[in-house]
C-alpha positions in Angstrom: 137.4 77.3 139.9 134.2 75.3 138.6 131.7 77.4 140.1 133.3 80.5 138.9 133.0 78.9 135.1 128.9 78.2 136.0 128.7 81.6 137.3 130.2 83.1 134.3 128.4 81.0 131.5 124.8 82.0 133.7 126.0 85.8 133.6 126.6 86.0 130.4 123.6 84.1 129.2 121.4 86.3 131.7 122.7 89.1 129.6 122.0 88.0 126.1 118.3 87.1 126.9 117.7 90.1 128.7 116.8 92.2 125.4 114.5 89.3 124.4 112.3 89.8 127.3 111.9 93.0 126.8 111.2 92.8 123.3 108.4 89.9 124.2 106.5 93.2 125.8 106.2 95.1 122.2 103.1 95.4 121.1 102.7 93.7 117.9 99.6 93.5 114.8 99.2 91.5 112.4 97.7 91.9 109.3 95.9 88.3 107.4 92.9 87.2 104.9 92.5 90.0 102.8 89.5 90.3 100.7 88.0 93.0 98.1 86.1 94.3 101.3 88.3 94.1 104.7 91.2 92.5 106.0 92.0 90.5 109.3 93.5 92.1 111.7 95.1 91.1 114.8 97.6 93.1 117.9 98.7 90.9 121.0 101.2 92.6 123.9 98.6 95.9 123.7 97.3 97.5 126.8 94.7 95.2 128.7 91.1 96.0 128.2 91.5 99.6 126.5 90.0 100.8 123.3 92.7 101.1 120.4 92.3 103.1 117.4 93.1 101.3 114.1 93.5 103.2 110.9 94.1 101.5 107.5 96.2 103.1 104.8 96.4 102.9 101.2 100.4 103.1 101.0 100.5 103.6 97.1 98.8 107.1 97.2 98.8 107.8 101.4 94.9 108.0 101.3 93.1 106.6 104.6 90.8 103.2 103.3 89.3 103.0 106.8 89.2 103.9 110.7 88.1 101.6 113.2 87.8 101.4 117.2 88.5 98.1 119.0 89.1 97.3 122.8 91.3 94.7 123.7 90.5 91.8 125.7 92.3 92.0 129.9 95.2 89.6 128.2 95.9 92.8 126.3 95.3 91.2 122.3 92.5 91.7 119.5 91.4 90.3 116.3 89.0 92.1 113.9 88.1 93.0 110.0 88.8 96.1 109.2 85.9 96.9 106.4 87.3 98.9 103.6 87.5 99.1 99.5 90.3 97.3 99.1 89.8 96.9 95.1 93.1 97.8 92.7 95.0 98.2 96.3 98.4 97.0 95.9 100.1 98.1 99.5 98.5 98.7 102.8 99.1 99.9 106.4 97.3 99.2 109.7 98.2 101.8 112.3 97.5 101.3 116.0 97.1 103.9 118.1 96.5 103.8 121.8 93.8 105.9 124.2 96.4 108.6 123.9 97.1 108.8 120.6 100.4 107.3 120.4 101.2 105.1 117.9 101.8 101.9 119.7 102.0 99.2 116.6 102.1 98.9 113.2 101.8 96.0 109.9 102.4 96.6 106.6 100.4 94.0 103.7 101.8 94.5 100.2 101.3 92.8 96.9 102.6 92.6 93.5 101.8 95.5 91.9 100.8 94.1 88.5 98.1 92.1 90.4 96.4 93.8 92.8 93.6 92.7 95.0 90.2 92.4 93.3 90.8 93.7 90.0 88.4 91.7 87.9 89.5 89.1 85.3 89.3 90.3 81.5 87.9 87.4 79.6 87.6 87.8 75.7 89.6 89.5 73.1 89.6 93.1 73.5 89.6 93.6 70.1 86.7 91.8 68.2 87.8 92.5 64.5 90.2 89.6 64.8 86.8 87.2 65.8 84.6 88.8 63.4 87.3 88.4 60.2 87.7 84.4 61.7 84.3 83.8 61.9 83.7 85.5 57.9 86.4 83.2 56.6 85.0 79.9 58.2 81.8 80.9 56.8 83.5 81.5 53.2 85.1 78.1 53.7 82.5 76.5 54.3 80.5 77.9 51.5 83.4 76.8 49.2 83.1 74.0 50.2 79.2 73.7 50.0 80.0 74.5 46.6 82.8 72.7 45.3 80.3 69.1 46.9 77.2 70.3 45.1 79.0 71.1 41.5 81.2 67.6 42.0 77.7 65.7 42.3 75.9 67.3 39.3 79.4 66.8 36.9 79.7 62.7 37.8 75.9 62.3 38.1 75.3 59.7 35.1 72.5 59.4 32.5 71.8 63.6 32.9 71.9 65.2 30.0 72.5 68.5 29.3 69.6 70.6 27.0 
């Protein structure tokens, strides 16, 4: 009765990680580092030593940013930089497509679209007339003040008389 219990429980487990070796053969990519002018990008699981075709998309408006060849090394993965504009882009794509044609992978980037990548930071007031009516009534002030020290040193100076 044992061995029917062991053969059972291996069966069954046999089953279950059946689809996860056949998922470990999906080619997969990877998208990483993203600056104003490329991004990382790597695939492993692709075909061994063929030339892939990568094409970057800009998913806000569906406009391509960038197409790019790259073979894969015989264990069948790749790492490059895609070069590409990437300024005020929010949500990206990297397609890969095999010798044929066929899509074989794909990775999505996306970012919070009130801060997109490379969008330049705005220092300074973006109105000046606040500044300008500051910097008129510290001036004022100090004038006043000027003032008010100059006419409290002639009134209590002693001995001057008036003619």
């Amino acid at each position: 009765m044992r061995p029917l219990r062991f053969l059972l429980a291996g069966g069954t487990a046999a089953l279950l990680l059946l689809p996860t070796a056949a998922l470990a053969q999906t080619p997969r990519a990877a998208l990483q580092d993203m600056t104003c002018n490329g991004i990382d990008a790597a695939g492993t699981d692709m075909p061994k030593s063929a030339t892939l075709r990568l094409e970057l998309v800009d998913e806000d408006n569906n406009t391509t940013l960038a197409r790019q060849n790259v073979t894969t090394s015989p264990a069948g993965t790749f790492k490059t930089t895609v070069r590409a504009q990437l300024n005020q882009v929010a949500s990206i794509r990297l397609t890969v497509a095999g010798p044929n044609g066929q899509q074989l992978a794909f990775a999505d980037h996306a970012m919070d679209e009130t801060m997109p990548m490379c969008s330049l930071p705005f220092t300074g007031a973006g109105d000046s007339t606040p500044l300008l009516y500051g910097g008129v009534g510290l001036m004022a002030l100090g004038a006043l003040a000027f003032g008010l020290a100059a006419w409290r040193l002639r009134k209590s100076a002693p001995g001057q008389d008036r003619a």
